[in-house]
N, CA, C, O and CB atoms as a CASP TS submission, in Angstrom:
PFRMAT TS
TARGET T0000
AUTHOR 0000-0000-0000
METHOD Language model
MODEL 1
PARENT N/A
ATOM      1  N   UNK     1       0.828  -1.189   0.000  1.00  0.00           N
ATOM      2  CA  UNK     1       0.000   0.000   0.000  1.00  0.00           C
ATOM      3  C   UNK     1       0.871   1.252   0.000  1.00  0.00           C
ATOM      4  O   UNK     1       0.435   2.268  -0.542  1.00  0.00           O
ATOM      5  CB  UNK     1      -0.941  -0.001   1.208  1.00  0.00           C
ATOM      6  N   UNK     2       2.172   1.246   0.619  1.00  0.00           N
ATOM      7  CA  UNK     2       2.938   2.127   0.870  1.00  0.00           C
ATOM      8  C   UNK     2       4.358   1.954   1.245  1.00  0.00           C
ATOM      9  O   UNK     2       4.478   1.096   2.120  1.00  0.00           O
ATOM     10  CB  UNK     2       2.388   2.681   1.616  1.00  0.00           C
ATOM     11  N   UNK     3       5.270   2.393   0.935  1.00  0.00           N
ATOM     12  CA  UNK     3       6.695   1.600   0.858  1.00  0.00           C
ATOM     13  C   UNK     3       7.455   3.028   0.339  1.00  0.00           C
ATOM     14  O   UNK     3       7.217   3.715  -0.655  1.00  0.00           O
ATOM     15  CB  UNK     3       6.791  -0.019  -0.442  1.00  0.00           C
ATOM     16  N   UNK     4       8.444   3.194   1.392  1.00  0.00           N
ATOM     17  CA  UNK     4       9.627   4.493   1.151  1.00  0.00           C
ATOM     18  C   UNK     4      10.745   3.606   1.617  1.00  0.00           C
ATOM     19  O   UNK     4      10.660   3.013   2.693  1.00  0.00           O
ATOM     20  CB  UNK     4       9.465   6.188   2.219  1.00  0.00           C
ATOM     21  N   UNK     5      11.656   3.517   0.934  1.00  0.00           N
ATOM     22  CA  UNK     5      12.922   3.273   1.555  1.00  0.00           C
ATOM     23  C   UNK     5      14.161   4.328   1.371  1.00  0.00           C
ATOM     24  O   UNK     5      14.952   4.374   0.429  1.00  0.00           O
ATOM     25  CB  UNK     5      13.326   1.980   1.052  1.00  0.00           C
ATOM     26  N   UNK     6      14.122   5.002   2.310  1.00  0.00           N
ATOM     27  CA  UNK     6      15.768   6.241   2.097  1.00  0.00           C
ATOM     28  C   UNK     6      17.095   5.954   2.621  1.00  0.00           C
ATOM     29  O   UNK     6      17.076   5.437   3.738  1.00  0.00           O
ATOM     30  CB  UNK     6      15.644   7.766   2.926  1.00  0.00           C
ATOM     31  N   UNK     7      18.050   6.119   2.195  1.00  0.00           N
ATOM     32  CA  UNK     7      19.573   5.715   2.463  1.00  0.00           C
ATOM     33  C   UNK     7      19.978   7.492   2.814  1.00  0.00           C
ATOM     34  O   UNK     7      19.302   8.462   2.470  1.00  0.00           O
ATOM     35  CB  UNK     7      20.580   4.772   0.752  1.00  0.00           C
ATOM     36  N   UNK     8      21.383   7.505   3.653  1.00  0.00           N
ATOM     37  CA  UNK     8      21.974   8.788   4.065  1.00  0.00           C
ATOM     38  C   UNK     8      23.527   8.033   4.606  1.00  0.00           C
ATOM     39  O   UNK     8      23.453   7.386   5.651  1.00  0.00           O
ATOM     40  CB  UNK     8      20.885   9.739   5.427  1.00  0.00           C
ATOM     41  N   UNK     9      24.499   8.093   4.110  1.00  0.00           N
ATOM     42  CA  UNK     9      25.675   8.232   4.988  1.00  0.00           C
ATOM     43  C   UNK     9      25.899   7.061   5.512  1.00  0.00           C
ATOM     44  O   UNK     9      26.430   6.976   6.619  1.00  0.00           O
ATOM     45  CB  UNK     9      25.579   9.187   6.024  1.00  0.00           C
ATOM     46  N   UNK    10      25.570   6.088   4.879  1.00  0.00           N
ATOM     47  CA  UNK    10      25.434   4.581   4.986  1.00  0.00           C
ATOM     48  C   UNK    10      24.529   4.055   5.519  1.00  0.00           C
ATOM     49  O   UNK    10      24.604   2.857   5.790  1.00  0.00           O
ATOM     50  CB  UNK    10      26.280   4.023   5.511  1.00  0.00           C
ATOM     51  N   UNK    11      23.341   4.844   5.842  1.00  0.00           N
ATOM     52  CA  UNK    11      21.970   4.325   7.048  1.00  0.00           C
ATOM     53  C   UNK    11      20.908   4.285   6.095  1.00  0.00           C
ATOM     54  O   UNK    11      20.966   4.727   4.947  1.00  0.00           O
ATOM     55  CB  UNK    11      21.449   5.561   8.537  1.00  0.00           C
ATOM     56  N   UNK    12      20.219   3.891   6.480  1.00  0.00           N
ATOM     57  CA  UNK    12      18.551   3.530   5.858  1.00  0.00           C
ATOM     58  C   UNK    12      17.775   3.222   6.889  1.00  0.00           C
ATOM     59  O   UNK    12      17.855   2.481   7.868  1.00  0.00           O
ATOM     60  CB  UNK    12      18.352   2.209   4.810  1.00  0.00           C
ATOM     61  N   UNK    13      16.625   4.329   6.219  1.00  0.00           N
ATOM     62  CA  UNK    13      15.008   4.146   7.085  1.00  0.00           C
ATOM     63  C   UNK    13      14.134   3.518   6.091  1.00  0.00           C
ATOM     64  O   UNK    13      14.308   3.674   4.882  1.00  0.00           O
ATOM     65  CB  UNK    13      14.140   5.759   7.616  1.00  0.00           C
ATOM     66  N   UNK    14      13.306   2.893   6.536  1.00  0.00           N
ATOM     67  CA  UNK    14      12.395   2.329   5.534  1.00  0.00           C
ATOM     68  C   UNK    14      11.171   2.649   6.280  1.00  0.00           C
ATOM     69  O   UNK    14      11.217   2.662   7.510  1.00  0.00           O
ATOM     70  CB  UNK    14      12.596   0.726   5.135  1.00  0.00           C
ATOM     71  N   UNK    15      10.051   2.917   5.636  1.00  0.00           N
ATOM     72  CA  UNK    15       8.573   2.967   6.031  1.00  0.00           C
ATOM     73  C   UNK    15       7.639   1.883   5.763  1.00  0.00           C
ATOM     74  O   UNK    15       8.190   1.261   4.855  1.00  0.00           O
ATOM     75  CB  UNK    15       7.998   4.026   5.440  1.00  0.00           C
ATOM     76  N   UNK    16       6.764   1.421   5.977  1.00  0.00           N
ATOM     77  CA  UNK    16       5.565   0.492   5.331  1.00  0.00           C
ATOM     78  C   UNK    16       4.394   0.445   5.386  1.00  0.00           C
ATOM     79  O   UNK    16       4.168  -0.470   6.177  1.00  0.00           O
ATOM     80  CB  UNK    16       5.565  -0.489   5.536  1.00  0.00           C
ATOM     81  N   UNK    17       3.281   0.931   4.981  1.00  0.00           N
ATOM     82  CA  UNK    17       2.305   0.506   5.374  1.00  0.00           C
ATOM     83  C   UNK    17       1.200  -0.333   4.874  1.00  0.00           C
ATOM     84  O   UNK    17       0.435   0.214   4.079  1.00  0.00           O
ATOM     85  CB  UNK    17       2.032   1.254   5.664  1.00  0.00           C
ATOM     86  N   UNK    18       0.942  -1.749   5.242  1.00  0.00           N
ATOM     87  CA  UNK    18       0.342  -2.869   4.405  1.00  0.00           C
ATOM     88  C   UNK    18      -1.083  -3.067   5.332  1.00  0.00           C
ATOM     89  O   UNK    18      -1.626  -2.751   6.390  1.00  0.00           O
ATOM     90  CB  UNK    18       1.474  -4.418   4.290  1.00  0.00           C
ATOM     91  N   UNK    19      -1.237  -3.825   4.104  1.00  0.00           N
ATOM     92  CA  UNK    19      -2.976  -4.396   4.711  1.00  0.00           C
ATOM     93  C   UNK    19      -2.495  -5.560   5.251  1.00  0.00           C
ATOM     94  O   UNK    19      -1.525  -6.090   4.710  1.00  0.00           O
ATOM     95  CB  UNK    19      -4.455  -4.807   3.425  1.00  0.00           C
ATOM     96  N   UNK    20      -3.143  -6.197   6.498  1.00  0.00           N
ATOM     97  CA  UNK    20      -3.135  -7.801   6.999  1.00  0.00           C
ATOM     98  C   UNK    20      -4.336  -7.389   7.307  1.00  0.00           C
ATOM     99  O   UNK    20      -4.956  -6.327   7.354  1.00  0.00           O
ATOM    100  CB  UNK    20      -2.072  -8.582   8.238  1.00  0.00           C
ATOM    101  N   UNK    21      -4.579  -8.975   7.590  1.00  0.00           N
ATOM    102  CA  UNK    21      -5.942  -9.652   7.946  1.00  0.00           C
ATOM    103  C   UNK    21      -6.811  -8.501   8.978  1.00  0.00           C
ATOM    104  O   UNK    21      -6.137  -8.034   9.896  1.00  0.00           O
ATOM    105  CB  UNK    21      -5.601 -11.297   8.847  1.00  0.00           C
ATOM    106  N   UNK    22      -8.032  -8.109   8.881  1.00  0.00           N
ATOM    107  CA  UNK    22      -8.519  -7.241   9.773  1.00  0.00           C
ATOM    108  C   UNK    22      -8.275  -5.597   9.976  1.00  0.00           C
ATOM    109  O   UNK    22      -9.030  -4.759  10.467  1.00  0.00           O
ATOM    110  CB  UNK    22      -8.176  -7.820  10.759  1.00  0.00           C
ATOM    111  N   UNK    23      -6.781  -5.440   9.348  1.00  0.00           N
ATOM    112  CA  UNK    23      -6.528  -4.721   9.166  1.00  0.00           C
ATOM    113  C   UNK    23      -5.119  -4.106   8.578  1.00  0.00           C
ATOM    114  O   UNK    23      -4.628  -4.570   7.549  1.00  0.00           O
ATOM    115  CB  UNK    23      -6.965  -4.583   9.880  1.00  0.00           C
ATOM    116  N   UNK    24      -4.521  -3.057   9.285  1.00  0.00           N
ATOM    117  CA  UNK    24      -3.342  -2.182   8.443  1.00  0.00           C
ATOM    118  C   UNK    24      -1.588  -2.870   9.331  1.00  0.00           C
ATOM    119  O   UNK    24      -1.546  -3.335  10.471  1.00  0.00           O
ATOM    120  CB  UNK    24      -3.736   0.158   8.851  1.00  0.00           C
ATOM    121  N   UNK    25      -0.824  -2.774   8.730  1.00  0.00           N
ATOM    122  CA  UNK    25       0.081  -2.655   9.969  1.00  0.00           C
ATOM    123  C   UNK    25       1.001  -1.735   9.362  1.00  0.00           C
ATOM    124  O   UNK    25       1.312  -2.000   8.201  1.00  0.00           O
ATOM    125  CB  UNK    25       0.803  -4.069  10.579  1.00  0.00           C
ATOM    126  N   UNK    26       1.703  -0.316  10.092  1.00  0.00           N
ATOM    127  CA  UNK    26       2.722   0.304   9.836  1.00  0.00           C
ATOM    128  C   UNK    26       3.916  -0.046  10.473  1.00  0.00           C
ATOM    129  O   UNK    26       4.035  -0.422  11.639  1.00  0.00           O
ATOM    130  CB  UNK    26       2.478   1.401   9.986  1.00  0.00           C
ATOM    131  N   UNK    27       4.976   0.130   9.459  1.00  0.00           N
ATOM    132  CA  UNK    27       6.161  -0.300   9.965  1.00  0.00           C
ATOM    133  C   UNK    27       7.041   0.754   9.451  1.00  0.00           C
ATOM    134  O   UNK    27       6.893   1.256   8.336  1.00  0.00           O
ATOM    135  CB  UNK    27       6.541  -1.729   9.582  1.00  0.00           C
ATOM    136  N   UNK    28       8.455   1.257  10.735  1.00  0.00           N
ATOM    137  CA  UNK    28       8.916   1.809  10.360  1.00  0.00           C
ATOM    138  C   UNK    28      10.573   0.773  10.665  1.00  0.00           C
ATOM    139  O   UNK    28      10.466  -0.374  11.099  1.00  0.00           O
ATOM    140  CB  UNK    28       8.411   3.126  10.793  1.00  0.00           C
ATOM    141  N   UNK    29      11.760   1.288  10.412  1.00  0.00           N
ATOM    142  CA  UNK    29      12.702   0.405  10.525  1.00  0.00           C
ATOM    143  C   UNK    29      14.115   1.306  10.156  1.00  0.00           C
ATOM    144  O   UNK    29      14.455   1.793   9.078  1.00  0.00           O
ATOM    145  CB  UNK    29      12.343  -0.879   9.568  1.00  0.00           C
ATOM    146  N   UNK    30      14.706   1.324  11.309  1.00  0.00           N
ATOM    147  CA  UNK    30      15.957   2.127  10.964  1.00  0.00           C
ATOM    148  C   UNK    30      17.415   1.171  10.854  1.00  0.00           C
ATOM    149  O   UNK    30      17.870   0.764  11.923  1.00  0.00           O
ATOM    150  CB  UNK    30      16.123   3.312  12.206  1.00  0.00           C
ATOM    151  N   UNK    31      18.023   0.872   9.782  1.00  0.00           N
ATOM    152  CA  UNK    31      19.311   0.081   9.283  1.00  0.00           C
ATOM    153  C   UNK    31      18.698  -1.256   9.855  1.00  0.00           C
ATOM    154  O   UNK    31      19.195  -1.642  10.913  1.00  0.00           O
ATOM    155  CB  UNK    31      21.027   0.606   9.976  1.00  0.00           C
ATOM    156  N   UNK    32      17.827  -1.910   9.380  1.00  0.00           N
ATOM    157  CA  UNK    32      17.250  -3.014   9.440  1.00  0.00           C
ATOM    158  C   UNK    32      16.769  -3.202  10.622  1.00  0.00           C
ATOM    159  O   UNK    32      16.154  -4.265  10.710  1.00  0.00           O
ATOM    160  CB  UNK    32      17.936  -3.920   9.081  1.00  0.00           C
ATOM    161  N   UNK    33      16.813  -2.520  11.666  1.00  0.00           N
ATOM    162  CA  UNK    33      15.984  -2.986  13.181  1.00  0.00           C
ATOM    163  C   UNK    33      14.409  -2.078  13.023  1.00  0.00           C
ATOM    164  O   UNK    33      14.227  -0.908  12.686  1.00  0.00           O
ATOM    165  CB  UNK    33      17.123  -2.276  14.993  1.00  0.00           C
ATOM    166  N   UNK    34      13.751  -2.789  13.285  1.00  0.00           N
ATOM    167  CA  UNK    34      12.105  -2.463  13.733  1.00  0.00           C
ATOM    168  C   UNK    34      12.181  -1.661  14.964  1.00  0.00           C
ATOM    169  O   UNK    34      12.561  -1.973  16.092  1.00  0.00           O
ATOM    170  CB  UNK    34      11.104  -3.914  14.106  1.00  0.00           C
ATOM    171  N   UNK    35      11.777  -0.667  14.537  1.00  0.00           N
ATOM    172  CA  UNK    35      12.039   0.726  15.354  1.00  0.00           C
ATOM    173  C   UNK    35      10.151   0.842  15.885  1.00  0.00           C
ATOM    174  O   UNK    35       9.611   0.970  16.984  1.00  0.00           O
ATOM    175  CB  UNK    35      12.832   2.434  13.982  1.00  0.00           C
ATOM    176  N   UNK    36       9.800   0.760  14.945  1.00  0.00           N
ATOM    177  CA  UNK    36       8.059   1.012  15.310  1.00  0.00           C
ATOM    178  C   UNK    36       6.892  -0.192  14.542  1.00  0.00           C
ATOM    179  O   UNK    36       7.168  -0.827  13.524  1.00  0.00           O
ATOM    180  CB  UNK    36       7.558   2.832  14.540  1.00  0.00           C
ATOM    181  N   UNK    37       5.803  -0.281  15.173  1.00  0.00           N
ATOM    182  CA  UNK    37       5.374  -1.562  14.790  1.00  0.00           C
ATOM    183  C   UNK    37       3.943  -1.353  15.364  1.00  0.00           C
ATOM    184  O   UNK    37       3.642  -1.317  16.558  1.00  0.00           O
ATOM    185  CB  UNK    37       6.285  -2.865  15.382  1.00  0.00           C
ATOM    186  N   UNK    38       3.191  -1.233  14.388  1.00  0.00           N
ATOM    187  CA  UNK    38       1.389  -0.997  14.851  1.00  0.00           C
ATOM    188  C   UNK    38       0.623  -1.613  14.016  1.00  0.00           C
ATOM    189  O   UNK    38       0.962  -1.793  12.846  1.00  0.00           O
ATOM    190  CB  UNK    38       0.729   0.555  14.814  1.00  0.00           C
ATOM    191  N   UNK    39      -0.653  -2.067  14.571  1.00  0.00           N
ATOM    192  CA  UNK    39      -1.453  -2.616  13.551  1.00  0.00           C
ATOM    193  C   UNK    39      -2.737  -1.687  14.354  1.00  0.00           C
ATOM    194  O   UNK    39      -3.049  -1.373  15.503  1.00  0.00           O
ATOM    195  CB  UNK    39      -1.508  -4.568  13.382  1.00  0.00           C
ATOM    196  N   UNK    40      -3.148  -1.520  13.194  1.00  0.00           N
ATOM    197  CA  UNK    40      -4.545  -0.666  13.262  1.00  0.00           C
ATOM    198  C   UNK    40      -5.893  -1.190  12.569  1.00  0.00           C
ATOM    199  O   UNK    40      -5.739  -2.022  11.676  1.00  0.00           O
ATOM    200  CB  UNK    40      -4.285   0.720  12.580  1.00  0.00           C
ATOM    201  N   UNK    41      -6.966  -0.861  12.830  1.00  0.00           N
ATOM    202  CA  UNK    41      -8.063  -1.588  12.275  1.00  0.00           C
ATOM    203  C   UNK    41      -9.104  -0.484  12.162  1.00  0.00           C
ATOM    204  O   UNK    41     -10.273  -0.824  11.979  1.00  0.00           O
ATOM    205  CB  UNK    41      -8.528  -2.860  13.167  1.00  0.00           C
ATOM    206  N   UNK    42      -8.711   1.132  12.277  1.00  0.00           N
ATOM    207  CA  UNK    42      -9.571   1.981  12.038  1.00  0.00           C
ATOM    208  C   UNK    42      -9.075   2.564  10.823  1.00  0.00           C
ATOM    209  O   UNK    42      -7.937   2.912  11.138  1.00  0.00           O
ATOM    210  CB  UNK    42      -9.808   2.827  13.096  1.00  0.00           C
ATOM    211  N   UNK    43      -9.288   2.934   9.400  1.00  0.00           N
ATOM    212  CA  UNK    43      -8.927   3.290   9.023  1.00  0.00           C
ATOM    213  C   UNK    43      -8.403   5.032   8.844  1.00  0.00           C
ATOM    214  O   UNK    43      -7.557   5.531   8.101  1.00  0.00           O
ATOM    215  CB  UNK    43      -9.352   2.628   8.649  1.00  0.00           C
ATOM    216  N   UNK    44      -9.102   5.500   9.632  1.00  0.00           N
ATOM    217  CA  UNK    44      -8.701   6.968  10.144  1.00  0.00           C
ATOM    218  C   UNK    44      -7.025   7.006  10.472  1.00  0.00           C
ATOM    219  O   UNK    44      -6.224   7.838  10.048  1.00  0.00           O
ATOM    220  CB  UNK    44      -9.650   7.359  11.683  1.00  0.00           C
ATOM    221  N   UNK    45      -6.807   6.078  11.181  1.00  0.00           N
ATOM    222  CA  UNK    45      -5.708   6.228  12.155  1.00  0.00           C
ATOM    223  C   UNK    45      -4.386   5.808  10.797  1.00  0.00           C
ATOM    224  O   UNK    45      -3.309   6.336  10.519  1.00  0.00           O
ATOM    225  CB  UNK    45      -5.918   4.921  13.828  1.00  0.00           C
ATOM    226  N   UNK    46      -5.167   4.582  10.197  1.00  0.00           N
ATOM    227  CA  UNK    46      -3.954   4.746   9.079  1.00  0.00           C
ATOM    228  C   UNK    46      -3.676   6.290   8.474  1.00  0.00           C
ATOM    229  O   UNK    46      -2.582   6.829   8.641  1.00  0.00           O
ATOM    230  CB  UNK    46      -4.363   3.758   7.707  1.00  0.00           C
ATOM    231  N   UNK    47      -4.689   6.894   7.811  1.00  0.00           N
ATOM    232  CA  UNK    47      -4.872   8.065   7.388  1.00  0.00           C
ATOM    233  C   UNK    47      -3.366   8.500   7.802  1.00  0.00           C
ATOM    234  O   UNK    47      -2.310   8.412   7.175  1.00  0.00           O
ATOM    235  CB  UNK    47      -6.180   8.821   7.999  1.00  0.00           C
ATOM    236  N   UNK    48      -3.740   9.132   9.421  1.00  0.00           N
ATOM    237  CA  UNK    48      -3.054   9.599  10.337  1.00  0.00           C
ATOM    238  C   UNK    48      -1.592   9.389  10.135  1.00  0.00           C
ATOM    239  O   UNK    48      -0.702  10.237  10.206  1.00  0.00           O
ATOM    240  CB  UNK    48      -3.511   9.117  11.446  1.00  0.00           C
ATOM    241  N   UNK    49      -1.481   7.912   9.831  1.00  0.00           N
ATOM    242  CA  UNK    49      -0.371   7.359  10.325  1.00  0.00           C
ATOM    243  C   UNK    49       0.950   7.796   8.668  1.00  0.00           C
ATOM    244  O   UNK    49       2.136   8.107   8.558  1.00  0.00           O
ATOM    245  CB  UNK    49      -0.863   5.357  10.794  1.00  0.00           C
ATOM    246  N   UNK    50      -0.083   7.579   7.835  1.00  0.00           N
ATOM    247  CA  UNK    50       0.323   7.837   6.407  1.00  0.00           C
ATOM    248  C   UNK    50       1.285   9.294   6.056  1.00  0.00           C
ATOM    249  O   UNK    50       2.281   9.492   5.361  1.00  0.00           O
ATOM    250  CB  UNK    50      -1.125   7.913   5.586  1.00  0.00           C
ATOM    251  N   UNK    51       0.322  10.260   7.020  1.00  0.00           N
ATOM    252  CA  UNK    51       0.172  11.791   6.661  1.00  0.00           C
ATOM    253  C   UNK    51       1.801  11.963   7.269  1.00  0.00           C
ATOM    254  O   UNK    51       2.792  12.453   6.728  1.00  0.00           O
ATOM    255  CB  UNK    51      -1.372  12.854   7.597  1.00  0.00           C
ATOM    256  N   UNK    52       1.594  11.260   8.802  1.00  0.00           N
ATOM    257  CA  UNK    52       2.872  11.710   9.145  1.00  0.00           C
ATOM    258  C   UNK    52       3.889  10.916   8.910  1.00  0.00           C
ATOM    259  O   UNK    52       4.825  11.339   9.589  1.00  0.00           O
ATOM    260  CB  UNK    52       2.952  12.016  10.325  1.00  0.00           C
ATOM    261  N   UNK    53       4.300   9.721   8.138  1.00  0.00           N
ATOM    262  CA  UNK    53       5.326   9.199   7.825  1.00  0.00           C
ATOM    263  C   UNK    53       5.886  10.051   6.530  1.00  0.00           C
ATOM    264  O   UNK    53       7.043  10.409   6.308  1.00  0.00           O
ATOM    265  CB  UNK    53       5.058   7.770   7.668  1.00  0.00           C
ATOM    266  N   UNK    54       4.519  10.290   5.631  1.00  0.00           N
ATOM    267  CA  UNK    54       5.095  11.121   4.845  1.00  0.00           C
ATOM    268  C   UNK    54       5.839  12.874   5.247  1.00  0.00           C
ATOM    269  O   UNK    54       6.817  13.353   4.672  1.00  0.00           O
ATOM    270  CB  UNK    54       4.023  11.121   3.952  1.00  0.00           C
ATOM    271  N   UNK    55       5.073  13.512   6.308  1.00  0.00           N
ATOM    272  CA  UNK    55       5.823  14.649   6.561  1.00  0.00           C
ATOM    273  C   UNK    55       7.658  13.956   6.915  1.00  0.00           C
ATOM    274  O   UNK    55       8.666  14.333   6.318  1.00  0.00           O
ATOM    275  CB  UNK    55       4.921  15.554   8.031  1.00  0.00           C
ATOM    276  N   UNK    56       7.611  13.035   7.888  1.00  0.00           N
ATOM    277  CA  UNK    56       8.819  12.873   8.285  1.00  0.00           C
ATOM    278  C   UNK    56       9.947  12.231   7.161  1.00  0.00           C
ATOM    279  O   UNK    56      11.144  12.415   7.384  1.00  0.00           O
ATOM    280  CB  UNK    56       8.641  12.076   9.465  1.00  0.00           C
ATOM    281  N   UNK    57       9.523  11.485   5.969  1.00  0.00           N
ATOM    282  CA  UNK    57      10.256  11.217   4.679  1.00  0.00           C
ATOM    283  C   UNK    57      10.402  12.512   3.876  1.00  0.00           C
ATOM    284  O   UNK    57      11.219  12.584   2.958  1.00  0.00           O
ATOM    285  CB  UNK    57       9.496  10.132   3.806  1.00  0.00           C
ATOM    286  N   UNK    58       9.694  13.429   4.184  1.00  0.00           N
ATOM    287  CA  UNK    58       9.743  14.729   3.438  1.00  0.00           C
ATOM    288  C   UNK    58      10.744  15.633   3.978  1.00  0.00           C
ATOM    289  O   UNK    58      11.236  16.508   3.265  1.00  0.00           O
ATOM    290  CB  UNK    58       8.427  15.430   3.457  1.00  0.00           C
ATOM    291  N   UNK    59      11.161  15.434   5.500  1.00  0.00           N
ATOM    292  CA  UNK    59      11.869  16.114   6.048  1.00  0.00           C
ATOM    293  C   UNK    59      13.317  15.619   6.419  1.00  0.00           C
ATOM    294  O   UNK    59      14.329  16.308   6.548  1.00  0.00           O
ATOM    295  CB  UNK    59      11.183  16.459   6.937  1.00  0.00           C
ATOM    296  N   UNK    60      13.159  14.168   6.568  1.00  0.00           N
ATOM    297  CA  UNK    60      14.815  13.534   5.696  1.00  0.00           C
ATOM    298  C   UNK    60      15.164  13.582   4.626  1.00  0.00           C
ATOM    299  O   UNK    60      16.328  13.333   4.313  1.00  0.00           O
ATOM    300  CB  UNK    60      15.149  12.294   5.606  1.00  0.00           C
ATOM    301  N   UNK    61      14.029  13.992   3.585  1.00  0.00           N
ATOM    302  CA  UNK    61      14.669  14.048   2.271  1.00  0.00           C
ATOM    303  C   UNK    61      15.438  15.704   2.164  1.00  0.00           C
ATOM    304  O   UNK    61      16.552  15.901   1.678  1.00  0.00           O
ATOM    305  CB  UNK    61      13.353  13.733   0.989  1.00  0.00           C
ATOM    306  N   UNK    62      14.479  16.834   2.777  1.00  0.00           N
ATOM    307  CA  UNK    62      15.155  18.024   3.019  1.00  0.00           C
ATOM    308  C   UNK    62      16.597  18.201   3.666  1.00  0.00           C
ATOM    309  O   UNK    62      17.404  19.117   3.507  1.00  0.00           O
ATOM    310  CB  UNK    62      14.335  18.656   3.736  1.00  0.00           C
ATOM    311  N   UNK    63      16.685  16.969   4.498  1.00  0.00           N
ATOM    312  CA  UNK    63      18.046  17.027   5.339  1.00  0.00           C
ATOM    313  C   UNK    63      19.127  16.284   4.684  1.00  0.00           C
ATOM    314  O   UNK    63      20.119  15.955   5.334  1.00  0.00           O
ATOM    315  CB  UNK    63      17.892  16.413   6.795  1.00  0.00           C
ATOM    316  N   UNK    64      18.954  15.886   2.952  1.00  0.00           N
ATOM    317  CA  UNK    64      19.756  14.803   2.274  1.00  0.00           C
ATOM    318  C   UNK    64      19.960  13.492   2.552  1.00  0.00           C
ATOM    319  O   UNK    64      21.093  13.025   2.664  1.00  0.00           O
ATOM    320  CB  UNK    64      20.794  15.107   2.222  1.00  0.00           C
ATOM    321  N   UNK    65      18.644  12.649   2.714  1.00  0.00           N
ATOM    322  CA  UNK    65      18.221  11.317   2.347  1.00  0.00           C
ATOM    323  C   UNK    65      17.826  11.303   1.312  1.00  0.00           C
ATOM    324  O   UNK    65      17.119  12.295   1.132  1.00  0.00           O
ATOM    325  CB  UNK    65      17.393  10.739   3.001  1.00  0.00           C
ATOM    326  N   UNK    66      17.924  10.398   0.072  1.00  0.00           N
ATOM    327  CA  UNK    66      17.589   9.993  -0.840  1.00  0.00           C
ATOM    328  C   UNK    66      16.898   9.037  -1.159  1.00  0.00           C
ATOM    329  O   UNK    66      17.356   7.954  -0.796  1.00  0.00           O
ATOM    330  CB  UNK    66      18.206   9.975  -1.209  1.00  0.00           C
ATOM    331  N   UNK    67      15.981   9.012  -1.693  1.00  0.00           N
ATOM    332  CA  UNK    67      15.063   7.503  -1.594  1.00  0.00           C
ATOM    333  C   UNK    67      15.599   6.775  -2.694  1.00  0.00           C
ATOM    334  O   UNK    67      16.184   7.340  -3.618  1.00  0.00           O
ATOM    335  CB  UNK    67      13.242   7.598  -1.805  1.00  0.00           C
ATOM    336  N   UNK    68      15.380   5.238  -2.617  1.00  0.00           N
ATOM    337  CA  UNK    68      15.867   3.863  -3.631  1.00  0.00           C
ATOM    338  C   UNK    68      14.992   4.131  -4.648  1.00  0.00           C
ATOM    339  O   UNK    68      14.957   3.404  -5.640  1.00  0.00           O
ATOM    340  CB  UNK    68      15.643   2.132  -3.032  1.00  0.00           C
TER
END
C-alpha cells in the first residue's frame, strides 16, 4: 500500500504501510531494526499514520536522504 525506503551516509530508514488480515500494519525500521510496529483496524488512524510518515520522509529528504 505504501513503501519508502531512504539511504543517508550509509543508514537507511524504511517505512511500510500494508494491509493484513482485519486490518493495516505500519512499519517503520531504521538500518534493518524495527524501530516502530502498529497494527490498526480503524482506518482513520492509518490516514493519520500515512500523513505523518510522509511529513517525516519529506523532512529527511530536506536534510539529504535519498530515496531507492
Amino acid at each position: 500500500m505504501y513503501q519508502k525506503r531512504l539511504h543517508h551516509d550509509g543508514h537507511t530508514r524504511r517505512f511500510e504501510v500494508a494491509e493484513a488480515s482485519g486490518g493495516w500494519e505500519v512499519r517503520t525500521e531504521e538500518d534493518s531494526q524495527l524501530v516502530k510496529h502498529v497494527r490498526y483496524d480503524d482506518w482513520h488512524r492509518v490516514e493519520r499514520a500515512v500523513m505523518s510518515i510522509r511529513l517525516e520522509v519529506l523532512t529527511l529528504q530536506e536534510a539529504g536522504w535519498v530515496a531507492d
